[in-house]
N, C-alpha and C positions, 0 to 999 in steps of 0.2 A: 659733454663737449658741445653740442647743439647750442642747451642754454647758456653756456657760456659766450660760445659766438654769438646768440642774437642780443645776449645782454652788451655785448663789446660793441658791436656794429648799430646799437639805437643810444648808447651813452652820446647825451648833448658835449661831457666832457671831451671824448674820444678826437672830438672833429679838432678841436685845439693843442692836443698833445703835439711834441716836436719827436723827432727822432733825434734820439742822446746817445752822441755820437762821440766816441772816444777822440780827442783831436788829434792823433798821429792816426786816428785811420783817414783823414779829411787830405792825405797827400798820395791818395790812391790814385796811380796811373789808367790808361785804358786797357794798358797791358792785363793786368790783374784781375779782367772778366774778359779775355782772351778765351774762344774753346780751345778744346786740345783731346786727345785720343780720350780719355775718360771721360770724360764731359758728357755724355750719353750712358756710359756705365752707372757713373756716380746717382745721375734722377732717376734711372730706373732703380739702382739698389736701392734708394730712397721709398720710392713708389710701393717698392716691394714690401719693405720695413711697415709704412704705414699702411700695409692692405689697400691699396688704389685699384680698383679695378681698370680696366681699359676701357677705352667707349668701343665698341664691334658695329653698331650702328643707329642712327635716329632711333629704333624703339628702344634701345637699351638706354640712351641719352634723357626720351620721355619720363622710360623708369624711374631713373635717379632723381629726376626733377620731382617725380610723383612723390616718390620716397625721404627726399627732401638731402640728398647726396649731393646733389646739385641745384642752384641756386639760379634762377634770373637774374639778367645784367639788363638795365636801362640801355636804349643805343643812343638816348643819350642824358647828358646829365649837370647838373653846377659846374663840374668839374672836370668832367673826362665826357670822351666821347668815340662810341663804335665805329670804327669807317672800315663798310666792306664785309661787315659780317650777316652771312646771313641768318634772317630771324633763328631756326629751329639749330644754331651750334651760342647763340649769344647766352651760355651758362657756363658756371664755373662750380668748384669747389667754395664752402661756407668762406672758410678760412683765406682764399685767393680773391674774393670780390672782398673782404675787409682789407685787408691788403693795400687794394685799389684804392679803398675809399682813403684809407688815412693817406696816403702818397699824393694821390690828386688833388686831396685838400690840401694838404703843405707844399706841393708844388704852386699850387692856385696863390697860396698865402702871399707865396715868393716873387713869381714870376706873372702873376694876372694871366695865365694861359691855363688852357684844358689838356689833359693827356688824351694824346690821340691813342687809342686801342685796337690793333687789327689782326690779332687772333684771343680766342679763350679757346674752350674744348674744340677738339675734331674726333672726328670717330675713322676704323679704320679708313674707311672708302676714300673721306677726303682726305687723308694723310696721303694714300697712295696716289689722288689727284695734284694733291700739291707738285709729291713728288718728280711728277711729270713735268710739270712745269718749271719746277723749280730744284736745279742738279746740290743744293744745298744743303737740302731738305733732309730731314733725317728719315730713316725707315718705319715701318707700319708695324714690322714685325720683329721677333726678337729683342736681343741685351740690349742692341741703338735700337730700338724704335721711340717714336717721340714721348715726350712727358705728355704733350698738351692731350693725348690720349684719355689722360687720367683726370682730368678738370682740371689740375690744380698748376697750371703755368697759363699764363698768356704774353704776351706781347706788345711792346712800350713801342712805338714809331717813334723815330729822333726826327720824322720830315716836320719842318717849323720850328726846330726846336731852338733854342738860341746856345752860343755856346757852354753859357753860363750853368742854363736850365741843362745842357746834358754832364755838366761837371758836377754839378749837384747830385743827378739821379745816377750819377755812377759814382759818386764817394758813397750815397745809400746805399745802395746794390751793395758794394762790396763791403762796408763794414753789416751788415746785415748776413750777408753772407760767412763772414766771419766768424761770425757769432753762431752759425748754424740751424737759420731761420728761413733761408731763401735756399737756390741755386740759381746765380745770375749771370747772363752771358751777355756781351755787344756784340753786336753782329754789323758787320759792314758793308755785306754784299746787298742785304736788305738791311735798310738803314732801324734797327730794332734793337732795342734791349729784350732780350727773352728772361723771364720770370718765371722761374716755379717755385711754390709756394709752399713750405712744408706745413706740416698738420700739428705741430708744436707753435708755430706762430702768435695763436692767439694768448697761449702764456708770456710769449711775449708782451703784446700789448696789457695785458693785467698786470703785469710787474711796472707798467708805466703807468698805469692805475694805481697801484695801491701806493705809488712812492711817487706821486705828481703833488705838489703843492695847494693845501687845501684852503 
């Protein structure tokens, strides 16, 4: 799984691929990445399925990084860019920073904007800081506690976004979701798209590899 992500995420071809997108998923409302009581169930069953551990704290975080479970994020980049994260949480999941890359390139293609990014992992402590902060926020612990726990979701800001640019990443979101390759939510109170990312993804992207026009 490794080599396959790092062979998908350094492909020159990869950066060009489109998202092939069924046309009746392209009349996706907002409704449709709406949460709702499950919505916290569902990523955690998910989480569970693919063995994700949680983050518990910064040295467990380092771990992963060490161990290569977790990946560095640029804060910033061509394409996208961190705001607001700090250095020692800016890592993800292999398969959640590919993700990013192909979206912010084909966002970039479309609209000449950078995706703004303003969560990847958190670990317990700062879930339950958020929390505080923010009555939204989902819990640290237990069935809801957050995905971003796991590395493998982060967070799309809609602030700057044009209407166009967020009609777009919410017909993706959800026909990808569809298909059983994300779990995607809008959020409105924080103006975010929330992404997690599942661990099947990258066969995604290989099947637009091997069936892309040579």
């Amino acid at each position: 799984m490794q080599d396959l992500i790092c062979f998908l995420m350094r492909s020159s071809a990869l950066a060009f691929l489109v998202f092939l997108v069924p046309a009746c998923m392209w009349a996706a409302s907002r409704d449709m990445l709406l949460a709702d009581a499950s919505s916290q169930v569902i990523q955690n069953s998910r989480a569970d399925a693919d063995n994700l551990s949680r983050m518990r704290d910064i040295s467990m975080v380092r771990r992963f990084v060490r161990s290569g479970y977790l990946v560095s994020v640029p804060s910033s980049d061509q394409f996208y860019y961190l705001n607001a994260i700090p250095a020692g949480y800016r890592y993800c999941r292999p398969w959640a920073k590919l993700f990013l890359e192909r979206l912010s390139r084909q966002f970039y293609a479309k609209f000449k904007q950078r995706l703004r990014v303003t969560s990847l992992v958190r670990t317990v402590a700062s879930q339950i800081r958020l929390a505080r902060l923010n009555g939204n926020a989902a819990d640290a612990f237990g069935s809801l506690r957050s995905s971003h726990l796991t590395g493998a979701s982060l967070d799309i800001s809609k602030r700057f976004m044009s209407p166009q640019g967020r009609r777009w990443i919410r017909d993706v979101l959800y026909s990808l979701r569809k298909q059983g390759y994300i779990y995607a939510i809008e959020e409105f109170v924080q103006p975010t798209f929330h992404v997690m990312v599942y661990a099947n993804y990258p066969e995604y992207v290989q099947a637009l590899l091997r069936n892309a026009p040579h």
